[in-house]
NUROKOL-785398 format. One record per residue: residue number from 1; residue in one letter; x, y, z of N, C-alpha, C in turn. Coordinates in steps of 0.02 Angstrom, whole numbers, plus 50000, padded with zeros to 5 digits. Layout:
<sites>
    n  res   n.c1   n.c2   n.c3  ca.c1  ca.c2  ca.c3   c.c1   c.c2   c.c3
  NUM    A      X      Y      Z      X      Y      Z      X      Y      Z
...
</sites>
This chain:
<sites>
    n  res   n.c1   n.c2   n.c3  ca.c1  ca.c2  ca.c3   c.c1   c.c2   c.c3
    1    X  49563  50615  46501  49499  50625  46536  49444  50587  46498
    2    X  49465  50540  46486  49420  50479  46446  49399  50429  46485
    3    X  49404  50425  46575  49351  50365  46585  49278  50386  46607
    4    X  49226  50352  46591  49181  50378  46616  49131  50369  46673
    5    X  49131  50401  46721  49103  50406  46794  49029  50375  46785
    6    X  48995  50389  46741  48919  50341  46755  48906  50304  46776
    7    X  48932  50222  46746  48907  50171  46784  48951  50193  46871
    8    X  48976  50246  46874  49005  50234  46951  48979  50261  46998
    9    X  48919  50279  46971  48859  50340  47010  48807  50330  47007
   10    X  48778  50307  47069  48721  50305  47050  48652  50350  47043
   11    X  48694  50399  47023  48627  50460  47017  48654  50462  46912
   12    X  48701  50427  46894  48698  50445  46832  48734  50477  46790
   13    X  48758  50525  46822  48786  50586  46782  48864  50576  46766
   14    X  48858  50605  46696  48895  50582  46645  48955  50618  46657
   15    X  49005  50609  46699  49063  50650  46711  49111  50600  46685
   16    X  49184  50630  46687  49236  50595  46674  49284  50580  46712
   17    X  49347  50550  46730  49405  50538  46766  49472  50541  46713
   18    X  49519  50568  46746  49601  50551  46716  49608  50457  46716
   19    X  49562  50418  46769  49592  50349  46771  49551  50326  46815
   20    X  49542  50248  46816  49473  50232  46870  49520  50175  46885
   21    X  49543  50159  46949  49579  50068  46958  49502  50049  47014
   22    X  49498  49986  46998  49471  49934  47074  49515  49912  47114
   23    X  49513  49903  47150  49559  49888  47207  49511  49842  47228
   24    X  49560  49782  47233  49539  49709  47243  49539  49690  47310
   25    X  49621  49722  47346  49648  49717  47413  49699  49788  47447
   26    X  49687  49786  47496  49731  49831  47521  49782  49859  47482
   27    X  49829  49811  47467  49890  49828  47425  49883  49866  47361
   28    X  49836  49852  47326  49823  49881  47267  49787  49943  47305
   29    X  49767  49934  47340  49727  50021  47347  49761  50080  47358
   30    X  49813  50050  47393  49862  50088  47428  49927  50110  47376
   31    X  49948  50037  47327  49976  50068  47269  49950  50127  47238
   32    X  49883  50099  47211  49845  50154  47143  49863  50231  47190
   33    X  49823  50241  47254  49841  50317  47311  49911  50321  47292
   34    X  49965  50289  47304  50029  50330  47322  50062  50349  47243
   35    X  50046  50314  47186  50061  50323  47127  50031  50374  47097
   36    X  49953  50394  47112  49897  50467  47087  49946  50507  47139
   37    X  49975  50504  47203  50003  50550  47248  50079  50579  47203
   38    X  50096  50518  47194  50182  50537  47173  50188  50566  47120
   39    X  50126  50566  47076  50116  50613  47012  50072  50681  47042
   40    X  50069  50694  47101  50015  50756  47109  49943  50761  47100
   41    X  49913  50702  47087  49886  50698  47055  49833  50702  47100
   42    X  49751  50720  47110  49709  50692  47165  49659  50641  47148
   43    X  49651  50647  47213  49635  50541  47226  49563  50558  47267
   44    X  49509  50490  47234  49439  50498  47259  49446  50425  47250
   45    X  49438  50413  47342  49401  50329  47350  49322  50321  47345
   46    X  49310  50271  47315  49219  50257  47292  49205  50186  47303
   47    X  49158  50201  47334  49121  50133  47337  49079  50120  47298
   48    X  49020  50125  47304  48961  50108  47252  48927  50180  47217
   49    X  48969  50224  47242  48956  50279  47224  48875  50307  47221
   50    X  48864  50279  47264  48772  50288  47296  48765  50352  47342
   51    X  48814  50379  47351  48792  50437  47397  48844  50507  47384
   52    X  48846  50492  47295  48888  50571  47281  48881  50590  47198
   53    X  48897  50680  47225  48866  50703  47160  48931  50728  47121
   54    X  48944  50722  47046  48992  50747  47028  48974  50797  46987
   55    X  49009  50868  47015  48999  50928  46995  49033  50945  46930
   56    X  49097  50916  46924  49147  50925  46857  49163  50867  46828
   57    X  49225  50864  46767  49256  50804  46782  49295  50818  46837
   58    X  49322  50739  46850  49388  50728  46922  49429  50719  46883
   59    X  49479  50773  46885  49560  50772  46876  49620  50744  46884
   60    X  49608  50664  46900  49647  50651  46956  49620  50568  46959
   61    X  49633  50520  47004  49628  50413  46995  49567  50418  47047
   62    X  49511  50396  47008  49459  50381  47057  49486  50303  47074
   63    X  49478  50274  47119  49508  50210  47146  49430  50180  47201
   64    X  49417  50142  47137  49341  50095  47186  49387  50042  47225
   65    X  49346  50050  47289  49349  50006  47323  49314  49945  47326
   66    X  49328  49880  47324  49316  49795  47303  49345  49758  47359
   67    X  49367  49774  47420  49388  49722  47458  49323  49702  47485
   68    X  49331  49615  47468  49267  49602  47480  49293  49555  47545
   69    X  49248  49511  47570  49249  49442  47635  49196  49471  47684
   70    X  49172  49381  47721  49126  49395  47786  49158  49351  47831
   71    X  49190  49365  47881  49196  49294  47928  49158  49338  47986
   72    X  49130  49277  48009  49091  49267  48079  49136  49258  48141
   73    X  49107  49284  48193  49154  49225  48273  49076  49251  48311
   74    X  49082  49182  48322  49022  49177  48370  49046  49161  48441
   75    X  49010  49205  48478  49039  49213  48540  48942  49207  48610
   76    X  48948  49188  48671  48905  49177  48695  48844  49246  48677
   77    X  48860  49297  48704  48817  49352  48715  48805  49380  48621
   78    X  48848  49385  48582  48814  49418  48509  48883  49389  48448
   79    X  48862  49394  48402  48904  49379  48349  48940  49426  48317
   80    X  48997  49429  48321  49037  49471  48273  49061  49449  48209
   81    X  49050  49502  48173  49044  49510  48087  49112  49546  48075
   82    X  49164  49511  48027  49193  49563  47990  49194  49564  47943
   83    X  49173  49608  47889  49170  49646  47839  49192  49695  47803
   84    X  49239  49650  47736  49259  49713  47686  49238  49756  47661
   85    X  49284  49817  47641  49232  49865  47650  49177  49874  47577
   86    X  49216  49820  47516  49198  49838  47471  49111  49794  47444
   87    X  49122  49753  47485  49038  49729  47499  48993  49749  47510
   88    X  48946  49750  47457  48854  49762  47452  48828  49767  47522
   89    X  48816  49812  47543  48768  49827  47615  48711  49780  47614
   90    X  48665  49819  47561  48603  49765  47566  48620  49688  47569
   91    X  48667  49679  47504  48688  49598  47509  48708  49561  47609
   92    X  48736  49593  47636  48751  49596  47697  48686  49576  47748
   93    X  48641  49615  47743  48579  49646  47791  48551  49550  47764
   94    X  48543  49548  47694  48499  49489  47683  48529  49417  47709
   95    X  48605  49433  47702  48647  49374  47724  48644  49347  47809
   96    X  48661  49410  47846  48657  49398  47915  48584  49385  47942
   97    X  48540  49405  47884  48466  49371  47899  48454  49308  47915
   98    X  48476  49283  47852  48500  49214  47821  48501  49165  47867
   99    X  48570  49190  47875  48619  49136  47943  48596  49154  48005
  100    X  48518  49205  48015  48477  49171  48074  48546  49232  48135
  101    X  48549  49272  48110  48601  49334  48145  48536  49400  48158
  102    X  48477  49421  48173  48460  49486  48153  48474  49529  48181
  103    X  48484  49581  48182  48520  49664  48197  48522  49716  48132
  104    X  48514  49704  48082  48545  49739  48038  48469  49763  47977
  105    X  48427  49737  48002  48349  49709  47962  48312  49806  47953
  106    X  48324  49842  48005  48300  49919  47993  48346  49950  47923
  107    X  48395  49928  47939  48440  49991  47859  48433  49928  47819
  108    X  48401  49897  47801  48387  49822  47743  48386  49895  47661
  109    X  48400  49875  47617  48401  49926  47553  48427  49986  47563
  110    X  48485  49999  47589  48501  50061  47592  48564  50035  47560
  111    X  48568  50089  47499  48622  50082  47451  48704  50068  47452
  112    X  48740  50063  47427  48812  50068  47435  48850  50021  47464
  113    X  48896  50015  47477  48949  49990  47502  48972  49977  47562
  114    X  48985  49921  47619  48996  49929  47683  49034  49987  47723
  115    X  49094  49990  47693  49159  50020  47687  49133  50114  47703
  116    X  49075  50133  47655  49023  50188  47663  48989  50207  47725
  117    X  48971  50146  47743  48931  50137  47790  48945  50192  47874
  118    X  49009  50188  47892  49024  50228  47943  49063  50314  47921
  119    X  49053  50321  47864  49073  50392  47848  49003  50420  47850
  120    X  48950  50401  47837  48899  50443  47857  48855  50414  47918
  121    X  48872  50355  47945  48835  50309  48013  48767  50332  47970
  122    X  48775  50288  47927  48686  50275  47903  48641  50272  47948
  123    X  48574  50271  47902  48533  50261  47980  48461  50272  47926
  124    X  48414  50217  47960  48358  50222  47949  48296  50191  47992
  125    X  48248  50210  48014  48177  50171  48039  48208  50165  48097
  126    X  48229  50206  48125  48260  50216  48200  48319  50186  48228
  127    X  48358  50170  48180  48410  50131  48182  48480  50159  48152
  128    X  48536  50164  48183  48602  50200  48144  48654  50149  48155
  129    X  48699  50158  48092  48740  50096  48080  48795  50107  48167
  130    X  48798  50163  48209  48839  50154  48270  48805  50102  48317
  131    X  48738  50095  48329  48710  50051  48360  48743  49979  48346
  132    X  48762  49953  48305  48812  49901  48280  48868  49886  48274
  133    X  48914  49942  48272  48979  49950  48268  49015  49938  48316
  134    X  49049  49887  48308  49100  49869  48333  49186  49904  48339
  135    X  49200  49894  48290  49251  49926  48265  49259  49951  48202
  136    X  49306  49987  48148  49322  50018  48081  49389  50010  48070
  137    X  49419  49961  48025  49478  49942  48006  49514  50008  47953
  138    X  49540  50029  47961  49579  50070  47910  49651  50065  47893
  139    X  49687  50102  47833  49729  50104  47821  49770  50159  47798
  140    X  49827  50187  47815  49862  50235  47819  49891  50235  47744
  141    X  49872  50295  47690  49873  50268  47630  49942  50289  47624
  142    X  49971  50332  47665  50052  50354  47637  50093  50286  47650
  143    X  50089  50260  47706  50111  50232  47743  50117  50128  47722
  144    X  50045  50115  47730  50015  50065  47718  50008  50014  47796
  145    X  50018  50078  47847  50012  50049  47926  49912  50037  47949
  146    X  49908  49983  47942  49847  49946  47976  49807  50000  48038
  147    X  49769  50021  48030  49743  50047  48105  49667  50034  48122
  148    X  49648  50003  48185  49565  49986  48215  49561  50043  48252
  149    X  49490  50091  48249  49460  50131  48286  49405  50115  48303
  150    X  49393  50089  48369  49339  50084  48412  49277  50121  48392
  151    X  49225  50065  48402  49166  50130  48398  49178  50209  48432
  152    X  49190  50184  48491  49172  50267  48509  49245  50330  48498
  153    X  49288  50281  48449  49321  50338  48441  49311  50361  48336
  154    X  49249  50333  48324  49231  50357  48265  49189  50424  48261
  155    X  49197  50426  48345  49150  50493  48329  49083  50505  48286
  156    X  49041  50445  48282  48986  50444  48269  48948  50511  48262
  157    X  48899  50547  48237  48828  50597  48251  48786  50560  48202
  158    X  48745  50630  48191  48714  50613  48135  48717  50626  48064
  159    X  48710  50577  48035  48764  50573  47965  48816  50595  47953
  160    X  48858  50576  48013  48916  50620  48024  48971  50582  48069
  161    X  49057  50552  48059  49097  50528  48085  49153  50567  48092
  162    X  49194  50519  48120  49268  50577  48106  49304  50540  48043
  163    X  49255  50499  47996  49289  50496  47934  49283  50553  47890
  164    X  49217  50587  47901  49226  50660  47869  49262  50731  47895
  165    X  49315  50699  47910  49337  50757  47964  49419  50747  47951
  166    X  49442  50728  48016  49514  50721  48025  49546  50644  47992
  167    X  49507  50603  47978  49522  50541  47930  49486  50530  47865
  168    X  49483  50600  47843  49457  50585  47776  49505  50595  47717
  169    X  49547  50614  47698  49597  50638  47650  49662  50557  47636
  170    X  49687  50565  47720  49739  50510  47719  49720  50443  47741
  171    X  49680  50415  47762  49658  50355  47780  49608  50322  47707
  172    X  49599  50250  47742  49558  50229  47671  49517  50157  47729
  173    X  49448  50162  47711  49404  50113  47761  49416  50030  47726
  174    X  49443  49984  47750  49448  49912  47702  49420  49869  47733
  175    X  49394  49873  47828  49350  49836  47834  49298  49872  47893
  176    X  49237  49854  47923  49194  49856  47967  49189  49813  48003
  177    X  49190  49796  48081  49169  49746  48114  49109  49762  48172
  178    X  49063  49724  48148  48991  49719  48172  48972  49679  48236
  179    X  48937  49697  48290  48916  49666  48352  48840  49656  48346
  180    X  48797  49626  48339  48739  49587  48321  48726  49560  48404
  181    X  48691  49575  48444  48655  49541  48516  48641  49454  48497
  182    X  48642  49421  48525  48595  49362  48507  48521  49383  48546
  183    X  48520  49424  48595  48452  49455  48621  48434  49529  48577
  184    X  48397  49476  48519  48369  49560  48476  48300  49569  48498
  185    X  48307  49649  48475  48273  49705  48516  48257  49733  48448
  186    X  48189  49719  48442  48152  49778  48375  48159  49837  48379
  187    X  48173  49889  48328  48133  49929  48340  48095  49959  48290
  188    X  48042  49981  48334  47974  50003  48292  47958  50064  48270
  189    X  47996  50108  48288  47975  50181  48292  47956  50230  48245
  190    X  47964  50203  48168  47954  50259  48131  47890  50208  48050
  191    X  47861  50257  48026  47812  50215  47972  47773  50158  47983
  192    X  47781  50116  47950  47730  50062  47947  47771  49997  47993
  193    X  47819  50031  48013  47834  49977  48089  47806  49984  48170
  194    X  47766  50028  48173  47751  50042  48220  47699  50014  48219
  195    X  47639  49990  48173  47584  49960  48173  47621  49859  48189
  196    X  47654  49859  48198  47688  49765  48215  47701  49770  48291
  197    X  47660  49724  48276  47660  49700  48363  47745  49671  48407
  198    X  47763  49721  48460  47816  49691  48467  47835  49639  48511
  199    X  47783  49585  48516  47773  49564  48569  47789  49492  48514
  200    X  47745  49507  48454  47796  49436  48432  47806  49461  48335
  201    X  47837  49481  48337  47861  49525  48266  47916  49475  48263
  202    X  47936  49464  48208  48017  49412  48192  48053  49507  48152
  203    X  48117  49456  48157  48153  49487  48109  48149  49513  48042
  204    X  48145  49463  48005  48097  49439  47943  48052  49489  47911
  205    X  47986  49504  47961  47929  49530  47964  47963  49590  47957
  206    X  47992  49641  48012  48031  49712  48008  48075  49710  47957
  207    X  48109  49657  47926  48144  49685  47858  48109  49689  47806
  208    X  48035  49627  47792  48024  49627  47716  47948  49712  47754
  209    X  47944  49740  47798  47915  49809  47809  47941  49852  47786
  210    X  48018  49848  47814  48047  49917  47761  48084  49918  47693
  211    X  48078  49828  47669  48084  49832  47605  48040  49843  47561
  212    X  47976  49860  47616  47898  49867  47561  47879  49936  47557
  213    X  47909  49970  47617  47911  50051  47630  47956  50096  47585
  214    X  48009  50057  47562  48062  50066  47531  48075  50079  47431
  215    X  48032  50018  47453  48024  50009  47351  47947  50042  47356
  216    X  47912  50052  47388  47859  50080  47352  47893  50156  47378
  217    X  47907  50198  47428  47921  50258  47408  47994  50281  47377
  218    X  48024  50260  47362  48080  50282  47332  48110  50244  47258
  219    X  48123  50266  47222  48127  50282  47149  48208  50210  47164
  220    X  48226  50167  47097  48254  50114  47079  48312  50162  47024
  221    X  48377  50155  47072  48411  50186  47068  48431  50172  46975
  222    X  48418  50101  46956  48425  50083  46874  48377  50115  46845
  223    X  48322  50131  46871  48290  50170  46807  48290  50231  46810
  224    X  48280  50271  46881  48275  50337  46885  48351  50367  46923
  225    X  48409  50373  46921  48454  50400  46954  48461  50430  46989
  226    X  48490  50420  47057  48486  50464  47122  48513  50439  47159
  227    X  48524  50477  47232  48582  50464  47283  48554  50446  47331
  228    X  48481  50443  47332  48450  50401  47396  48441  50485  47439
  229    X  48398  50469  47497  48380  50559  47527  48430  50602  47527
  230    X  48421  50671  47471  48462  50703  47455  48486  50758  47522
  231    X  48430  50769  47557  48453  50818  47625  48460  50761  47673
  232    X  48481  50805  47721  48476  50790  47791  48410  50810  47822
  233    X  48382  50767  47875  48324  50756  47906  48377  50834  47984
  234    X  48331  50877  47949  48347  50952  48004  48348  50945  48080
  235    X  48385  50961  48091  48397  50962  48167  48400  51014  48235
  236    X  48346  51046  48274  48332  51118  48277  48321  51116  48344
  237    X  48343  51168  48375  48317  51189  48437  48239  51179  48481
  238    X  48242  51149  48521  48168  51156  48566  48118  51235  48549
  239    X  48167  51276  48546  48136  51351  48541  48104  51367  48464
  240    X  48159  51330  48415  48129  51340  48368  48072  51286  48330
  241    X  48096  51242  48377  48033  51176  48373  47950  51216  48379
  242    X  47974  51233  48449  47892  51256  48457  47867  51329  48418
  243    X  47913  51364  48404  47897  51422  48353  47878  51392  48293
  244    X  47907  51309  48257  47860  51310  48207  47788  51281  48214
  245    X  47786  51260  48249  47744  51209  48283  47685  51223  48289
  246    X  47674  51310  48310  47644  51341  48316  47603  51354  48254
  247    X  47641  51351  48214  47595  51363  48142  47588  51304  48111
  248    X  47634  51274  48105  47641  51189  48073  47623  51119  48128
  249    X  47560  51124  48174  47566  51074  48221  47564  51006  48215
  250    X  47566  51004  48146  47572  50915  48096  47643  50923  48087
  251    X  47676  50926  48078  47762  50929  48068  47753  50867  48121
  252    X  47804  50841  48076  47825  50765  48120  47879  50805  48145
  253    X  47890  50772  48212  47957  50788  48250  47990  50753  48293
  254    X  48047  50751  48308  48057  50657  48353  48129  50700  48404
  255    X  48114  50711  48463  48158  50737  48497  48230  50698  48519
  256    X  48281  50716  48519  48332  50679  48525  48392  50688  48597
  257    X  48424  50644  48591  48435  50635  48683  48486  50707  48683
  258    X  48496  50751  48645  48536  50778  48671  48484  50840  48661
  259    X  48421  50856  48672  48362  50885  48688  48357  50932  48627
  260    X  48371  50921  48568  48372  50957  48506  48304  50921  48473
  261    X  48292  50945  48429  48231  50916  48406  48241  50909  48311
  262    X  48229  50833  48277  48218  50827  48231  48148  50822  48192
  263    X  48180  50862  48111  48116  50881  48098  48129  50806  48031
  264    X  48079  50819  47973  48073  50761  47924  48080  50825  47853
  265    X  48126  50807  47856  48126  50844  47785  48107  50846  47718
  266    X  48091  50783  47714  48047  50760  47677  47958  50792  47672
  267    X  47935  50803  47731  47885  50827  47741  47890  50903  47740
  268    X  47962  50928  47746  47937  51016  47735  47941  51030  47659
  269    X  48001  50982  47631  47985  50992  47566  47912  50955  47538
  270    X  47884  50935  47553  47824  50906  47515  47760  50981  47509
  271    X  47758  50985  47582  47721  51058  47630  47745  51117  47571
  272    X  47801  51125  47529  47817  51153  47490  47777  51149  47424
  273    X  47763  51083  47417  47710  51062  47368  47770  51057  47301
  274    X  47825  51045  47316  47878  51037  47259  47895  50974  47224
  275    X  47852  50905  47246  47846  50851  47209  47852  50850  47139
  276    X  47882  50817  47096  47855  50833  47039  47908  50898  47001
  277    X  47944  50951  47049  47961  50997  47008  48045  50981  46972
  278    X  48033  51018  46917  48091  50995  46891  48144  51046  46854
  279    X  48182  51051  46857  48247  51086  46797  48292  51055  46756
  280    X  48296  51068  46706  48331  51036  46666  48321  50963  46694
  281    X  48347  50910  46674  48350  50833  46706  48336  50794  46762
  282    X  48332  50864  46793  48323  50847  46864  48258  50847  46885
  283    X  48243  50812  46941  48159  50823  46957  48175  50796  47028
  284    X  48117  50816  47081  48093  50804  47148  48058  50743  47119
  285    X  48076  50692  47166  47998  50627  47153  47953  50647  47187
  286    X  47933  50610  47146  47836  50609  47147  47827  50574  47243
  287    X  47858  50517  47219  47826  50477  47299  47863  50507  47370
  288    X  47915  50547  47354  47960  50542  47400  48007  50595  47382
  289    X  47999  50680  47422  48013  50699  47437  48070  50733  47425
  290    X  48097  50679  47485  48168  50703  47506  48214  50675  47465
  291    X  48195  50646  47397  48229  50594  47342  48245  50658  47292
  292    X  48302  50680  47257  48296  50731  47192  48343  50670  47153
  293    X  48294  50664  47095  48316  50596  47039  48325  50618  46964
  294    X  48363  50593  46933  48378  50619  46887  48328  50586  46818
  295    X  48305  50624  46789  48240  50595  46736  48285  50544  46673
  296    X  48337  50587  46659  48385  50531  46605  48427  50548  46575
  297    X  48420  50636  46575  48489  50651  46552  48503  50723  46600
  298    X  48508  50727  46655  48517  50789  46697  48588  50786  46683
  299    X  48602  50857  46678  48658  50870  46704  48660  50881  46759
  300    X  48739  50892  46803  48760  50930  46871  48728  51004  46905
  301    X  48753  51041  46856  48703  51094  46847  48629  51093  46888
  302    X  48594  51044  46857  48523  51046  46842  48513  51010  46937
  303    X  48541  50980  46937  48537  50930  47000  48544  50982  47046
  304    X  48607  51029  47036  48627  51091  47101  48569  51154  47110
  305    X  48548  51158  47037  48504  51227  47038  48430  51184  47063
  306    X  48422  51114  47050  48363  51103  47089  48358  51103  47148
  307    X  48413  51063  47202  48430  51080  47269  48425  51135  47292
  308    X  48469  51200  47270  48467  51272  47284  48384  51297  47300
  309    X  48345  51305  47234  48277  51295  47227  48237  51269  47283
  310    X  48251  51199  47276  48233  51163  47356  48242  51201  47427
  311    X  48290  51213  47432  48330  51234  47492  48299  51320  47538
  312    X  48300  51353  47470  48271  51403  47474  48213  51420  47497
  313    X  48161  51395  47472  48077  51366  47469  48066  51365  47508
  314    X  48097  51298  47544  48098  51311  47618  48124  51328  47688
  315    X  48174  51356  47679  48205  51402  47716  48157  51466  47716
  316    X  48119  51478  47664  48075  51537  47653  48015  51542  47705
  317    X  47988  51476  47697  47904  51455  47710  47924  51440  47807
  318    X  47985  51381  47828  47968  51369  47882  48057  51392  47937
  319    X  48097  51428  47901  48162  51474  47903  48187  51426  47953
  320    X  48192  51356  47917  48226  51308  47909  48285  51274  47862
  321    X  48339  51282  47851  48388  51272  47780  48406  51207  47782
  322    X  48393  51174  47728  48428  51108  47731  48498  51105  47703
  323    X  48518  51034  47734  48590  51025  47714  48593  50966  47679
  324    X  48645  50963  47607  48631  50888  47562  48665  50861  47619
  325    X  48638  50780  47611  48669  50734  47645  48709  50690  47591
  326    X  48708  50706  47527  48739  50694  47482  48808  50727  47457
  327    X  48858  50697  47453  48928  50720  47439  48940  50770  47398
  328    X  48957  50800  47367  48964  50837  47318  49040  50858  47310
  329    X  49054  50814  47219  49137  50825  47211  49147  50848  47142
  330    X  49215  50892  47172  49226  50943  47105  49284  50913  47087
  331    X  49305  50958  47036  49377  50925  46992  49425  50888  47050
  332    X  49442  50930  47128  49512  50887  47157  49460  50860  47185
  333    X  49423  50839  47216  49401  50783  47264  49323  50855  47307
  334    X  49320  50826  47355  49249  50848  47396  49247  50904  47409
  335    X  49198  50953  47390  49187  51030  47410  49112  51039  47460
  336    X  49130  51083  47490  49060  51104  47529  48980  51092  47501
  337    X  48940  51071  47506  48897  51041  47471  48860  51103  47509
  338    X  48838  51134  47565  48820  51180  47607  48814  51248  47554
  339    X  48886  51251  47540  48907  51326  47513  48883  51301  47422
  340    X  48898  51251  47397  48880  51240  47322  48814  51276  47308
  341    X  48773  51247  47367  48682  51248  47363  48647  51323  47382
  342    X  48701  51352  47417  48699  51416  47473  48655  51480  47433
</sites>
């Protein structure tokens, strides 16, 4: 239990592993899985490890994922992208900029790994990585049988696939393939994109917006450690919309097609006035909310009892509960992050 998980996290925390391999290509990934399997052993695939918290050490072969490549096919109506899974997102967003491709310019700085990308259908500034998705390449880790699942059989929600579900244990993500319009369509809908005119806004303009929205409110994962928005942005009934509404009629709220209503969670924790608070290592940022960052030497602990804290507060004030949108893994692999915080 001597390797150490830090540089593999980017919130920091100093946990350990039985064994860490990279996996360069399929084959090796699928070795390192069936070899941690044939010893009993349990197995945690990682990407950039940008969106998880480790509660213990892991007992068992953390196995990063590194399959990297981009090929293009350009086709009349939009361009398709395929992409390994073990490739830089952001690096991605700036590339298909680049080569004069835009679609991808709203989630521009959002952390981690491509491969990541459809286990939680990221999503930011009104934009979710399903709006793009083409297809999700996987691989059958007992097996080493190839399988493509269609967008719509990823079962997309919000921050939510059927990779966290029924293909999360035995499958392993090695590539993404992306559909890009050649007729792009802004969108404006949330912060300081709504003030750009969409009548002649570039691409360009909407990415270096939410790379300016981005680095000024949220904390640089090298100096201050963290998983990027630690909850989920709440998701609530019309009924209970207008019951808070009633008292809170500034609550941002953005109704959604399946007539549920989202709230900003960020803003109930702020309304909490919990900026700034801290336990042990852990602290709420200052600029941002819905960010819990680690000051420099938090423990796990400190990170869970601040969430809990969080969670509570406001479940108290607007009897609203949040849910991490952040992973949370114990000695064998992923536990309820819901019930950890509960």
């Amino acid at each position: 239990m001597n390797h150490s998980l830090k540089p593999w996290n980017t919130f920091g925390i100093d946990q350990a592993a039985n064994d860490i391999v990279c996996a360069e290509n399929e084959q090796q990934l699928v070795s390192a899985w069936q070899k941690a399997t044939q010893q009993q052993s349990p197995v945690l695939i990682l990407g950039e490890g940008s969106n998880v918290l480790f509660l213990t050490a892991f007992s068992g072969t953390v196995i990063v994922n590194r399959i990297k490549g981009i090929n293009i096919t350009e086709r009349q109506e939009a361009w398709h992208i395929h992409v390994g899974a073990g490739e830089n997102w952001h690096h991605l967003v700036q590339y298909t900029l680049q080569q004069g491709m835009p679609g991808l310019e709203n989630l521009a700085m959002i952390p981690g790994c491509v491969g990541s990308s459809p286990i939680q259908n990221i999503g930011a500034y009104g934009v979710e990585l399903q709006r793009v998705c083409d297809y999700v390449d996987c691989i059958e880790l007992a097996t080493g049988h190839a399988l493509r699942l269609a967008a719509p059989q990823c079962r997309f929600g919000y921050r939510d696939s059927i990779f966290k579900h029924e293909y999360q244990h035995h499958y392993a993500i090695v590539a993404v393939g992306l559909r890009l319009p050649k007729v792009w369509q802004p969108v404006l809908t949330y912060g300081d994109l709504t003030r750009l005119d969409p009548a002649t806004v570039t691409p360009q303009q909407v990415y270096d917006a939410v790379c300016h929205m981005r680095t000024t409110k949220l904390p640089d994962p090298k100096v201050n450690g963290n998983a990027g928005s630690f909850f989920k942005n709440p998701v609530i009934s019309v009924a209970q919309a207008q019951t808070l509404l009633a008292t809170f009629p500034d609550a941002p709220h953005y109704p959604q097609a399946d007539g549920s209503i989202k709230l900003a969670a960020g803003w109930l924790i702020d309304k909490c006035q919990l900026k700034g608070m801290r336990m042990g290592g852990a602290a709420v940022h200052q600029q941002q909310a819905l960010v819990l960052i680690n000051t420099g030497n938090a423990l796990s602990e400190d990170v869970v009892h601040l969430a809990q804290r969080v969670r509570h507060l406001v479940g108290e004030k607007f009897n609203v509960w949040l849910e991490p949108e952040v992973r949370f893994i114990g000695s064998h692999g992923e536990v309820s992050a819901v019930e950890t915080i509960a």
